[in-house]
Structure formats: structure tokens, C-alpha cells
CHARMM internal coordinates of N, CA and C (Angstrom, degrees):
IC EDIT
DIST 1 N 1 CA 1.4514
DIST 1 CA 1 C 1.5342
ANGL 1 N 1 CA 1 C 108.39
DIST 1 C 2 N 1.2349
ANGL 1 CA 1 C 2 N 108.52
DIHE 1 N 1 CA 1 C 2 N 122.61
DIST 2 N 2 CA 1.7134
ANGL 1 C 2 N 2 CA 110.53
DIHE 1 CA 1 C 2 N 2 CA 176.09
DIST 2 CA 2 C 1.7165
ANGL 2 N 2 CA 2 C 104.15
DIHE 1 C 2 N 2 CA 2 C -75.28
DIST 2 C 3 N 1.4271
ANGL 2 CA 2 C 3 N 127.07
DIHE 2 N 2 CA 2 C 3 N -174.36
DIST 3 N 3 CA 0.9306
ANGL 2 C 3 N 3 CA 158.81
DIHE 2 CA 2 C 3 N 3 CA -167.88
DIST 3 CA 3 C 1.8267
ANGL 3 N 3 CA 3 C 107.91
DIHE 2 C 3 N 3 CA 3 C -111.67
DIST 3 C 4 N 1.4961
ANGL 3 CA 3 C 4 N 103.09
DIHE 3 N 3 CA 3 C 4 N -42.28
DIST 4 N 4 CA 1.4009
ANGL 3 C 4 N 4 CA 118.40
DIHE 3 CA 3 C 4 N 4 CA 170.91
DIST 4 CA 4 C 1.4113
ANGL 4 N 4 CA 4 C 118.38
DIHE 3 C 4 N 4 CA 4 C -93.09
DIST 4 C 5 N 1.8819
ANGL 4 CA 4 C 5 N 111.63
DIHE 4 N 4 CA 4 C 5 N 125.31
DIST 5 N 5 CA 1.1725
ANGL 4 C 5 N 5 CA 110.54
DIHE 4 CA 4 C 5 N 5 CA -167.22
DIST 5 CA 5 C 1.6285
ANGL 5 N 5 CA 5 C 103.68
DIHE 4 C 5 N 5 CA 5 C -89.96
DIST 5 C 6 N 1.2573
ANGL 5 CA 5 C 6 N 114.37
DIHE 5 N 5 CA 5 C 6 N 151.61
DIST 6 N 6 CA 1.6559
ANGL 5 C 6 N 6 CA 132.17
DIHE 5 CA 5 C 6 N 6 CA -177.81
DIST 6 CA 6 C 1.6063
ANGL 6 N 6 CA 6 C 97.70
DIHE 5 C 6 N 6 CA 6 C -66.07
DIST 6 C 7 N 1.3965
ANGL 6 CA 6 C 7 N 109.79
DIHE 6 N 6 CA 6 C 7 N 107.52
DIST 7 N 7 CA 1.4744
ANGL 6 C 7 N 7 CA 93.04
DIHE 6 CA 6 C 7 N 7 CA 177.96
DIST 7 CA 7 C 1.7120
ANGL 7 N 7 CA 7 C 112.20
DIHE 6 C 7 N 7 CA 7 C -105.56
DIST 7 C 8 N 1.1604
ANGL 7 CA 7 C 8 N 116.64
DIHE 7 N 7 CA 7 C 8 N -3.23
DIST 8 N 8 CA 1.1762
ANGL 7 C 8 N 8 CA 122.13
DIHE 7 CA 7 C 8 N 8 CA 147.00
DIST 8 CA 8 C 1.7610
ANGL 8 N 8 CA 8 C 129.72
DIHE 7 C 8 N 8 CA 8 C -10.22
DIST 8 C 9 N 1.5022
ANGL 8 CA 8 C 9 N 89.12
DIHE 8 N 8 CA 8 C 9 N -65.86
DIST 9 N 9 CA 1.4469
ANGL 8 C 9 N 9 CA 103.76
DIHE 8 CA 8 C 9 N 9 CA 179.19
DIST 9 CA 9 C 1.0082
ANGL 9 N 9 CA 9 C 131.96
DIHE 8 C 9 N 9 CA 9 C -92.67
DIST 9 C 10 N 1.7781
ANGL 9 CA 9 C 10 N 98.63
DIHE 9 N 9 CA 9 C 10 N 24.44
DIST 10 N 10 CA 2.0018
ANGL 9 C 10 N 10 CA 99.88
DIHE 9 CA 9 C 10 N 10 CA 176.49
DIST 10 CA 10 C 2.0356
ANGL 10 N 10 CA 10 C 90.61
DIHE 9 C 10 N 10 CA 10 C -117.15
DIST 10 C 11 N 1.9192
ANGL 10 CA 10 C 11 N 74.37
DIHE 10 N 10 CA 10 C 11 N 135.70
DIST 11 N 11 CA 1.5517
ANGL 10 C 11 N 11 CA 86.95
DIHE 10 CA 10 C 11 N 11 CA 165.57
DIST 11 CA 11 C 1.1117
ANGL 11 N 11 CA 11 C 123.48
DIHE 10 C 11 N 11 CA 11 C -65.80
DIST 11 C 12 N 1.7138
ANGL 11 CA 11 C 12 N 97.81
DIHE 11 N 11 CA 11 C 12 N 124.33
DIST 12 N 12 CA 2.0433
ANGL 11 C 12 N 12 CA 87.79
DIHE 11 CA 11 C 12 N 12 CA -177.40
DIST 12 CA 12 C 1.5039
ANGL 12 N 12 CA 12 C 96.80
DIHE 11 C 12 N 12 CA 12 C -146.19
DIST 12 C 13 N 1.2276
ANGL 12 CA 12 C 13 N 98.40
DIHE 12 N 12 CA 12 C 13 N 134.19
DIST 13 N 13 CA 1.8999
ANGL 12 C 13 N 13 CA 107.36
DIHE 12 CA 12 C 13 N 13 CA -177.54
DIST 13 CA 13 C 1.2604
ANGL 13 N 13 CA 13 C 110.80
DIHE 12 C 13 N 13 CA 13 C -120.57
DIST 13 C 14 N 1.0600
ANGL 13 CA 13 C 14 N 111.49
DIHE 13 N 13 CA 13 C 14 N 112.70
DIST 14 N 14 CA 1.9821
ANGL 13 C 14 N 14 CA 114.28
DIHE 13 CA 13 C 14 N 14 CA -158.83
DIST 14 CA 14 C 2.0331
ANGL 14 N 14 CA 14 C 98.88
DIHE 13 C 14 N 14 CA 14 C -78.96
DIST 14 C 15 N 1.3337
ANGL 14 CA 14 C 15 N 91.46
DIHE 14 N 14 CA 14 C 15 N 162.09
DIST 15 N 15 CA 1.3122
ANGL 14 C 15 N 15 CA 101.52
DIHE 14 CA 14 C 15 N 15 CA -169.64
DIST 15 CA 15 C 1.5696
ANGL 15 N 15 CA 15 C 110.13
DIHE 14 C 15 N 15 CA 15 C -106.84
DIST 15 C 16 N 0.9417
ANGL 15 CA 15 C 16 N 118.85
DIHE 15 N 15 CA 15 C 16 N 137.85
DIST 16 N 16 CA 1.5111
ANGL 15 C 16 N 16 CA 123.17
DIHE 15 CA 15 C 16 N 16 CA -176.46
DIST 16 CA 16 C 1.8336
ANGL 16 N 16 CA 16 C 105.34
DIHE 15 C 16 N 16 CA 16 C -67.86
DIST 16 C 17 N 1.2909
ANGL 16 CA 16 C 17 N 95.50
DIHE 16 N 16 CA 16 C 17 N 149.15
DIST 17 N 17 CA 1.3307
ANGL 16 C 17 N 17 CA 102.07
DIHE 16 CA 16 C 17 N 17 CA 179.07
DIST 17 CA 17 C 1.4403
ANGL 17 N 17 CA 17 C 122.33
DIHE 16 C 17 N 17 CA 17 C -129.83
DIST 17 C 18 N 1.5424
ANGL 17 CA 17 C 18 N 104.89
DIHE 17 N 17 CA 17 C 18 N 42.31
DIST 18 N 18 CA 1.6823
ANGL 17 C 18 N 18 CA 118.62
DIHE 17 CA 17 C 18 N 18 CA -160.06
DIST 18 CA 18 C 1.4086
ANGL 18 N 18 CA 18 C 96.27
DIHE 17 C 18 N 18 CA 18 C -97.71
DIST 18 C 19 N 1.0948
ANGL 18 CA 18 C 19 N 138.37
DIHE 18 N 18 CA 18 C 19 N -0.50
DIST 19 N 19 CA 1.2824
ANGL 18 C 19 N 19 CA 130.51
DIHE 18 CA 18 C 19 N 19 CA -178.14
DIST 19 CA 19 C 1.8323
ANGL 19 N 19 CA 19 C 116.87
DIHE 18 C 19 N 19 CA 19 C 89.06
DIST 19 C 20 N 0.9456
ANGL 19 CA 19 C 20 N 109.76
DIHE 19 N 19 CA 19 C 20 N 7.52
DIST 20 N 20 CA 1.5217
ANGL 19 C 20 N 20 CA 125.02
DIHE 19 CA 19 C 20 N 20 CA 165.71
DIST 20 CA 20 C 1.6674
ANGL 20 N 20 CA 20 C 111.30
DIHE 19 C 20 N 20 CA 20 C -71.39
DIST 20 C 21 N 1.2352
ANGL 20 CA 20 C 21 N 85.25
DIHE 20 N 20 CA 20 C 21 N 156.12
DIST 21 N 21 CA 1.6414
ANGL 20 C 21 N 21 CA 91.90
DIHE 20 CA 20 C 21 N 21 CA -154.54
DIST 21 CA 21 C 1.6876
ANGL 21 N 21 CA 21 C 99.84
DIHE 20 C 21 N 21 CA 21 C -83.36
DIST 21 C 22 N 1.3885
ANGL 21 CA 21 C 22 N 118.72
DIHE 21 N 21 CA 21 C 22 N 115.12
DIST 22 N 22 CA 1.6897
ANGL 21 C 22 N 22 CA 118.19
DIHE 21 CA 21 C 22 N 22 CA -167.78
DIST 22 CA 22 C 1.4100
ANGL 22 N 22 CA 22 C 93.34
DIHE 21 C 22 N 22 CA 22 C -70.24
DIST 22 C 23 N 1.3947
ANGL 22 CA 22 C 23 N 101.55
DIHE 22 N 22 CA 22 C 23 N 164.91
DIST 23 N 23 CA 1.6352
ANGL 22 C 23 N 23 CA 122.00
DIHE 22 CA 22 C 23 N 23 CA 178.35
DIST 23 CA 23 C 1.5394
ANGL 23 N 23 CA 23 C 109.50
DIHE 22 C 23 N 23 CA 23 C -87.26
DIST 23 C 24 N 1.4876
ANGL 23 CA 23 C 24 N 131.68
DIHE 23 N 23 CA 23 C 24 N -12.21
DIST 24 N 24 CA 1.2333
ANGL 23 C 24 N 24 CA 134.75
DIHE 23 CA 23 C 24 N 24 CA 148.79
DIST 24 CA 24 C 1.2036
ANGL 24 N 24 CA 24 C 148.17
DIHE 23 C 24 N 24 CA 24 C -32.13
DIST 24 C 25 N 1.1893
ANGL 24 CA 24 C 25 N 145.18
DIHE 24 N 24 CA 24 C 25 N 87.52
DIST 25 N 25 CA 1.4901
ANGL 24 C 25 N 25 CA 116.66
DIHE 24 CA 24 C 25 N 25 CA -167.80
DIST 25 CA 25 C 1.3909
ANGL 25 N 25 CA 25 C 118.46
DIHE 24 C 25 N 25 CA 25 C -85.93
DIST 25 C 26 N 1.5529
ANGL 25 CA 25 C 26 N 116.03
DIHE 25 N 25 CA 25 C 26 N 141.09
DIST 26 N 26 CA 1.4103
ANGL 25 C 26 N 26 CA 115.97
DIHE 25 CA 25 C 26 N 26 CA 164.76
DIST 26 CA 26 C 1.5689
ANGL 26 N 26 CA 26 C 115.54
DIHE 25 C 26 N 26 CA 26 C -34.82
DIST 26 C 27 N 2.0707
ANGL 26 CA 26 C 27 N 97.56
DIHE 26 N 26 CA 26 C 27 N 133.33
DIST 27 N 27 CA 1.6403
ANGL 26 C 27 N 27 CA 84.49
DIHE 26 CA 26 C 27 N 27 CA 167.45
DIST 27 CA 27 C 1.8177
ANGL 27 N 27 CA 27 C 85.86
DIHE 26 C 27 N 27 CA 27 C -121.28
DIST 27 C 28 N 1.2717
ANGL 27 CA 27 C 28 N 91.55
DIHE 27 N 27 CA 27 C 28 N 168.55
DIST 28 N 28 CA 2.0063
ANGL 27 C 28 N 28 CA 104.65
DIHE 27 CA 27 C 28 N 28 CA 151.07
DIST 28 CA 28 C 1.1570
ANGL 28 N 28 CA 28 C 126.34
DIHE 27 C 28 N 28 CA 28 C -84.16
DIST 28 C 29 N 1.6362
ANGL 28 CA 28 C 29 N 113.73
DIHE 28 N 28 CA 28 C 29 N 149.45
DIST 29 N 29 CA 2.0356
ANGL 28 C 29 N 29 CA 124.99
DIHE 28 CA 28 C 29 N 29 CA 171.73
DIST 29 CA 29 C 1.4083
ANGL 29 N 29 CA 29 C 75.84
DIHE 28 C 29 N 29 CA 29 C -72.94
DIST 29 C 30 N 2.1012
ANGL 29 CA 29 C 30 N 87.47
DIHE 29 N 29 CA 29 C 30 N 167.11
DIST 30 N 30 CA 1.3065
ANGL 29 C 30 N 30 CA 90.25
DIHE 29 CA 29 C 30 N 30 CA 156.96
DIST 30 CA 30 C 1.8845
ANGL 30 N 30 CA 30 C 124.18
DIHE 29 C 30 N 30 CA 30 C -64.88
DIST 30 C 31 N 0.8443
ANGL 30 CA 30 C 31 N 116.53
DIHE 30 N 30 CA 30 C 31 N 7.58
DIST 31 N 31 CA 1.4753
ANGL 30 C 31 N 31 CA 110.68
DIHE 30 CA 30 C 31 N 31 CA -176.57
DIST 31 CA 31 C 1.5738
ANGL 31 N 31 CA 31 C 103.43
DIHE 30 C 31 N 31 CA 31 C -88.02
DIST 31 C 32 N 1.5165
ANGL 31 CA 31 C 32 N 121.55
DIHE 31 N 31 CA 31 C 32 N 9.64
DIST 32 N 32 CA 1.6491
ANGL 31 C 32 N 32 CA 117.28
DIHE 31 CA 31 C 32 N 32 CA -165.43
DIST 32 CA 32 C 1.5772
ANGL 32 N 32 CA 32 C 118.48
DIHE 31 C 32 N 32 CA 32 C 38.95
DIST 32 C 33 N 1.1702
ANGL 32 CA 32 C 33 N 102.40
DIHE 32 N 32 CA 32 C 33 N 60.31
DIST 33 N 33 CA 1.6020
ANGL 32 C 33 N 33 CA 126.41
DIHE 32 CA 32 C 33 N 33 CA 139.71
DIST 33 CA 33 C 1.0815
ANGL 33 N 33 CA 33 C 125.77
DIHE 32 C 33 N 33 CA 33 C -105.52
DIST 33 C 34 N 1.3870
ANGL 33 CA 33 C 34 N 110.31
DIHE 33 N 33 CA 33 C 34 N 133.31
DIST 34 N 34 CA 1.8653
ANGL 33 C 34 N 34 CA 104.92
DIHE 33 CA 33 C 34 N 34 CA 177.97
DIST 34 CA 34 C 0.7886
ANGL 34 N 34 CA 34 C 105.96
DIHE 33 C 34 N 34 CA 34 C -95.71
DIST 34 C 35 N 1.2566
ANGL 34 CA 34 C 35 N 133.35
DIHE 34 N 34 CA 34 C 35 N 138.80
DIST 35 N 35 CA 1.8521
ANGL 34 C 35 N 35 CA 157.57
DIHE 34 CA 34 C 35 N 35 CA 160.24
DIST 35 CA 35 C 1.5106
ANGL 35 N 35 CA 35 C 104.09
DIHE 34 C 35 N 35 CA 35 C -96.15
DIST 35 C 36 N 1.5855
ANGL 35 CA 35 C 36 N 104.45
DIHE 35 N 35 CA 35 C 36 N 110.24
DIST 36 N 36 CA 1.5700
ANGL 35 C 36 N 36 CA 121.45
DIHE 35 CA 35 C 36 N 36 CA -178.95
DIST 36 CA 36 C 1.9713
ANGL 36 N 36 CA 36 C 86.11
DIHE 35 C 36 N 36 CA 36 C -79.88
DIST 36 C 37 N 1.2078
ANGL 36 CA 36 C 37 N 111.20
DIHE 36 N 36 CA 36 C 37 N 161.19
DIST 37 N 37 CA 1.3520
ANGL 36 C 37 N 37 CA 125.34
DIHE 36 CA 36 C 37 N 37 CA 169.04
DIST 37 CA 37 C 1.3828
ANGL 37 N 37 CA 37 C 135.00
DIHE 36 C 37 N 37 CA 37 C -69.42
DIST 37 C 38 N 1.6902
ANGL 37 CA 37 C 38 N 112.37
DIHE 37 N 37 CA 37 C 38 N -23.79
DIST 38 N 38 CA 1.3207
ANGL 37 C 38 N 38 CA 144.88
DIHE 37 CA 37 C 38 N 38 CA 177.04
DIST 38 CA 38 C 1.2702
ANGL 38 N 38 CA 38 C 119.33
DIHE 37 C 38 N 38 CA 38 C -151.34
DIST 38 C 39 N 1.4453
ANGL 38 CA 38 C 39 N 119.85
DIHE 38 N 38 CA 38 C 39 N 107.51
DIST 39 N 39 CA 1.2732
ANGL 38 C 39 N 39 CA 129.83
DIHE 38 CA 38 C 39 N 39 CA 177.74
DIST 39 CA 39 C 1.9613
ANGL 39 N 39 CA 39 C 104.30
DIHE 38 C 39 N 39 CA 39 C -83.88
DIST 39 C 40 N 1.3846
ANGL 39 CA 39 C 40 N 74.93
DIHE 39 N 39 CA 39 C 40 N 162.43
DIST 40 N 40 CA 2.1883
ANGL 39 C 40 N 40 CA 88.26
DIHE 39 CA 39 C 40 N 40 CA 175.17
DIST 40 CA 40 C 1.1233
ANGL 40 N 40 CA 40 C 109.33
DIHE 39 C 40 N 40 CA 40 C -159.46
DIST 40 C 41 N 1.5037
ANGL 40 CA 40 C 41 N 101.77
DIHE 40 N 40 CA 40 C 41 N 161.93
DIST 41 N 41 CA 1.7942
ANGL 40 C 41 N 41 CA 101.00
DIHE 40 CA 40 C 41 N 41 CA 179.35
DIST 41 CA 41 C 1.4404
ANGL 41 N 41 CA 41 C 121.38
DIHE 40 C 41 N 41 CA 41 C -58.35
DIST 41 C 42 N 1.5892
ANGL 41 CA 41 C 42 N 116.48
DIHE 41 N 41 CA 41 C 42 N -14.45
DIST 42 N 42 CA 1.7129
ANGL 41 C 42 N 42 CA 98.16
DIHE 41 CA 41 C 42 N 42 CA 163.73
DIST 42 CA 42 C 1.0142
ANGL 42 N 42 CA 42 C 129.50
DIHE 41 C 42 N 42 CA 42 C -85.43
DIST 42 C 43 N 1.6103
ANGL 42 CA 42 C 43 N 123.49
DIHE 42 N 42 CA 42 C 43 N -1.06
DIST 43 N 43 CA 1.3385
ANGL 42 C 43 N 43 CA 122.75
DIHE 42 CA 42 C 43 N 43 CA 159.66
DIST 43 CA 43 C 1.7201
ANGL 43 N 43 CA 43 C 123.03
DIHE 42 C 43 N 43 CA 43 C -65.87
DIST 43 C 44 N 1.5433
ANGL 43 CA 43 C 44 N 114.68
DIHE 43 N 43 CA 43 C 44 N -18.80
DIST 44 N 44 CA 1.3539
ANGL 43 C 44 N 44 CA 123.43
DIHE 43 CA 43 C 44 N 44 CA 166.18
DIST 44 CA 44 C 1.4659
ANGL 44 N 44 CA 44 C 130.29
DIHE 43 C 44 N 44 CA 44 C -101.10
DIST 44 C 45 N 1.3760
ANGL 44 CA 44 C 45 N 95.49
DIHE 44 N 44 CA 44 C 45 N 17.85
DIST 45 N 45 CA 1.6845
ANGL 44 C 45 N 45 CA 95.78
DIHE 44 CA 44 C 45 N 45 CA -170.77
DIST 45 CA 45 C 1.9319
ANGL 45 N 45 CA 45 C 104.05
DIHE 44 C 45 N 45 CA 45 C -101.70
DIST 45 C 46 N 1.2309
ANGL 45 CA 45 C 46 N 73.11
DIHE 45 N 45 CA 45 C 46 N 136.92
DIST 46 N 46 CA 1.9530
ANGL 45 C 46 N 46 CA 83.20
DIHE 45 CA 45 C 46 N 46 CA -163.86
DIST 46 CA 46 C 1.5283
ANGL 46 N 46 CA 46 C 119.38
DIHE 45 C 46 N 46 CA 46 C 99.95
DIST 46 C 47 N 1.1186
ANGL 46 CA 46 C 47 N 112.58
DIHE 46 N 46 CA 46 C 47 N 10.20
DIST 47 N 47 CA 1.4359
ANGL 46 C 47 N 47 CA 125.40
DIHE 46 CA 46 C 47 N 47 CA 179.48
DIST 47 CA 47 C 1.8777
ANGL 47 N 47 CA 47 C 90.89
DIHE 46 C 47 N 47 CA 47 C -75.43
DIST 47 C 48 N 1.3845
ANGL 47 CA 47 C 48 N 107.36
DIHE 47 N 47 CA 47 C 48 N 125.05
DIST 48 N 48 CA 1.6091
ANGL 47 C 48 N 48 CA 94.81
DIHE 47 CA 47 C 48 N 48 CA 172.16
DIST 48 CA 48 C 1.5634
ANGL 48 N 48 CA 48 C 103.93
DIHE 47 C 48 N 48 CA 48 C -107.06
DIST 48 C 49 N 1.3102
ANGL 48 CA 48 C 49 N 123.20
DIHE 48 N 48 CA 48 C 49 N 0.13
DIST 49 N 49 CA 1.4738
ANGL 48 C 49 N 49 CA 114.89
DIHE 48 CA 48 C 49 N 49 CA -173.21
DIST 49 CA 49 C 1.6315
ANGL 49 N 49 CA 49 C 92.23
DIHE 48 C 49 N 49 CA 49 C -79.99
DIST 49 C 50 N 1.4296
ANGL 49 CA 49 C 50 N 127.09
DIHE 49 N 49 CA 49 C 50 N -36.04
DIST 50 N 50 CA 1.6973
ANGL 49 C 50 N 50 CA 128.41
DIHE 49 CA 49 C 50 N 50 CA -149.93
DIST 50 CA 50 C 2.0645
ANGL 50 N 50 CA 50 C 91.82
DIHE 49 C 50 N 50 CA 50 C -54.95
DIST 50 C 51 N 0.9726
ANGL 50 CA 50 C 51 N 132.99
DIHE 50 N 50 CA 50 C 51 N -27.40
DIST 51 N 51 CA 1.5064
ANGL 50 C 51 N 51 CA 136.28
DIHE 50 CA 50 C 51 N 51 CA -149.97
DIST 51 CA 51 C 1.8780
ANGL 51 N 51 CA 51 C 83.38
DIHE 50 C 51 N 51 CA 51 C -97.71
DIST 51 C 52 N 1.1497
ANGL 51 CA 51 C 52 N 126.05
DIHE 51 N 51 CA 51 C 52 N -23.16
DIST 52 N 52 CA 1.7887
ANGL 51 C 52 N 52 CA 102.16
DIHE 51 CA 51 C 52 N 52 CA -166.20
DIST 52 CA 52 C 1.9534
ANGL 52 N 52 CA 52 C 102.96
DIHE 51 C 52 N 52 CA 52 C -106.35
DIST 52 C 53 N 1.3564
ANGL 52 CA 52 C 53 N 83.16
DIHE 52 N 52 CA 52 C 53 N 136.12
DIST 53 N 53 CA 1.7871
ANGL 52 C 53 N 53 CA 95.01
DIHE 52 CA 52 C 53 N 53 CA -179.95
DIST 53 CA 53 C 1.2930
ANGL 53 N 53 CA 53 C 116.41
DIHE 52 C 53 N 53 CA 53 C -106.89
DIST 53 C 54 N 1.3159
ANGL 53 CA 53 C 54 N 118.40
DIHE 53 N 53 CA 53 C 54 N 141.18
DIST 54 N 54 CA 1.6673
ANGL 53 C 54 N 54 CA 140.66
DIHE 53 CA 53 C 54 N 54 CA -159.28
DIST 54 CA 54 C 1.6399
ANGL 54 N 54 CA 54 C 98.26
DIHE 53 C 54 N 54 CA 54 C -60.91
DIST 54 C 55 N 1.1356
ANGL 54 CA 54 C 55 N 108.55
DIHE 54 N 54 CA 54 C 55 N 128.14
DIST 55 N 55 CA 1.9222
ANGL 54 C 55 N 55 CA 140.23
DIHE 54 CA 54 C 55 N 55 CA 168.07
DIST 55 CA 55 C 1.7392
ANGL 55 N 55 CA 55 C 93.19
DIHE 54 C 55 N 55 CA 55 C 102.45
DIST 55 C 56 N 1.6064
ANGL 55 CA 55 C 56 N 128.74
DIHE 55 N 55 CA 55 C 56 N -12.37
DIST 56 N 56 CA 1.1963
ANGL 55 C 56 N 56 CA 103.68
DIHE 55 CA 55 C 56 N 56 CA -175.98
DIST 56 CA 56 C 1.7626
ANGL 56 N 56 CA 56 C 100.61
DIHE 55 C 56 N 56 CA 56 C -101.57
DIST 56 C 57 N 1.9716
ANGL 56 CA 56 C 57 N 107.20
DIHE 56 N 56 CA 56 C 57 N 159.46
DIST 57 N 57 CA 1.5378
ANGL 56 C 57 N 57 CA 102.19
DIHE 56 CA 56 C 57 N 57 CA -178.70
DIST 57 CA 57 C 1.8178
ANGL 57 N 57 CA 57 C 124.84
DIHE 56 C 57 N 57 CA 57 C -51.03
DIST 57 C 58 N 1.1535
ANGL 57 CA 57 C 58 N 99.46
DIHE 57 N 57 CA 57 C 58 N 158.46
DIST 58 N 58 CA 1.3072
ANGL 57 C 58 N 58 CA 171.77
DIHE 57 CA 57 C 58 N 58 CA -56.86
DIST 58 CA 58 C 1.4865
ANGL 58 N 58 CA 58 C 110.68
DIHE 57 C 58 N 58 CA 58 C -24.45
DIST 58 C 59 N 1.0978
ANGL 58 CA 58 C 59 N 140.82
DIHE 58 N 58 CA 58 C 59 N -16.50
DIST 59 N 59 CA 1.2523
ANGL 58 C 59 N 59 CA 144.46
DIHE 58 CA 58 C 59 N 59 CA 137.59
DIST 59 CA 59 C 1.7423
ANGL 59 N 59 CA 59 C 92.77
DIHE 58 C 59 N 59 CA 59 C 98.71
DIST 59 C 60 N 1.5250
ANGL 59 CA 59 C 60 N 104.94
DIHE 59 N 59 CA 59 C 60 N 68.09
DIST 60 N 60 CA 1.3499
ANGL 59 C 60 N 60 CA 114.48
DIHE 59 CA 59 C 60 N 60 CA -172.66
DIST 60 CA 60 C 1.7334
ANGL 60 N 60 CA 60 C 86.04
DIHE 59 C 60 N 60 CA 60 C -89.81
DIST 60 C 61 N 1.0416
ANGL 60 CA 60 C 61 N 102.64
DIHE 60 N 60 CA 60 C 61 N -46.62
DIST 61 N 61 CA 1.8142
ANGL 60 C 61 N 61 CA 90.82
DIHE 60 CA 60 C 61 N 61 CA -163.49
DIST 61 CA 61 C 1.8670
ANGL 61 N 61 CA 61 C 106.83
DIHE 60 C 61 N 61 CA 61 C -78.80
DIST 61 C 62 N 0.8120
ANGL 61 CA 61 C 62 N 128.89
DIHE 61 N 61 CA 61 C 62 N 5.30
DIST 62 N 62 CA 1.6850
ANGL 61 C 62 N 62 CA 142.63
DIHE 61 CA 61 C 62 N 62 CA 166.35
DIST 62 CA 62 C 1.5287
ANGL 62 N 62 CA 62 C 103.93
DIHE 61 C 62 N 62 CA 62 C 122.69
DIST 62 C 63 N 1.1109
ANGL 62 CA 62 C 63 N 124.97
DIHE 62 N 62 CA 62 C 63 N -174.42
DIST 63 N 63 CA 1.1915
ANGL 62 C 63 N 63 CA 140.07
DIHE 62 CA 62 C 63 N 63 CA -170.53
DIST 63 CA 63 C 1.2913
ANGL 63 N 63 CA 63 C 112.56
DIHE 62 C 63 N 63 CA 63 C -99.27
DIST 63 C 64 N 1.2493
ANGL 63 CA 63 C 64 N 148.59
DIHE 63 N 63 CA 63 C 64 N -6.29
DIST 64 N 64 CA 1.4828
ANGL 63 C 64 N 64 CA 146.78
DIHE 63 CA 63 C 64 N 64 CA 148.75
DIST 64 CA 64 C 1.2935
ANGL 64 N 64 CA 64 C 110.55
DIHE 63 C 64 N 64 CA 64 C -89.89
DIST 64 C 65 N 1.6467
ANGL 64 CA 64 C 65 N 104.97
DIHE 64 N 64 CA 64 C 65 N 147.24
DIST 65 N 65 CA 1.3007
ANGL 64 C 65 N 65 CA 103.96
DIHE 64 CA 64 C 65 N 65 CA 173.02
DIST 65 CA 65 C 1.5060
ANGL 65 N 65 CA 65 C 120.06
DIHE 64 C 65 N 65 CA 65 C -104.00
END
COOR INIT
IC SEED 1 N 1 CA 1 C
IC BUILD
């Protein structure tokens, strides 16, 4: 018996990532966040923190870089 599982033999049907609307529905963690099933770049557009890098101001991502 290996340590490494045969992944060969697991059914797996990959999911498109075109931005079509999945047949999934969002659920929540327990913390009540919803987790959509497929994220895309218009879910991040307008994000103004994504542009600032760690040790420089406002120091959203902490203070070391």
C-alpha cells in the first residue's frame, strides 16, 4: 500500500470557469459569509485595498513588508 492515493480512479468532472452562472447555490461558514461557487474578476473589480502593498501607508495589509 503506498502513502499516495491513485487519483486516476476518482471521478472528476471539472467545472467551467467562463463566468456562466453555476447550478450551485451559494452556502455560508459558520461565520455567515456566503461563498458563491465560482468567483471572477467582476467580483473583484473596485476592490481599492487589491493596489496597496504591506509596510507601505495605510498599512491595510500590516506594517511589515
Amino acid at each position: 500500500m503506498t502513502a499516495i492515493p491513485d487519483f486516476t480512479t476518482v471521478d472528476f468532472e471539472p467545472q467551467s470557469a467562463t463566468g456562466a452562472a453555476p447550478s450551485e447555490p451559494v452556502w455560508e461558514t459558520p461565520e455567515s459569509i456566503p461563498v458563491k461557487p465560482v468567483y471572477t474578476a467582476d467580483d473583484i473589480a473596485g476592490l481599492d485595498f487589491l493596489e496597496t502593498r504591506p509596510g507601505l501607508a495605510p498599512y491595510l495589509r500590516g506594517p511589515y513588508p
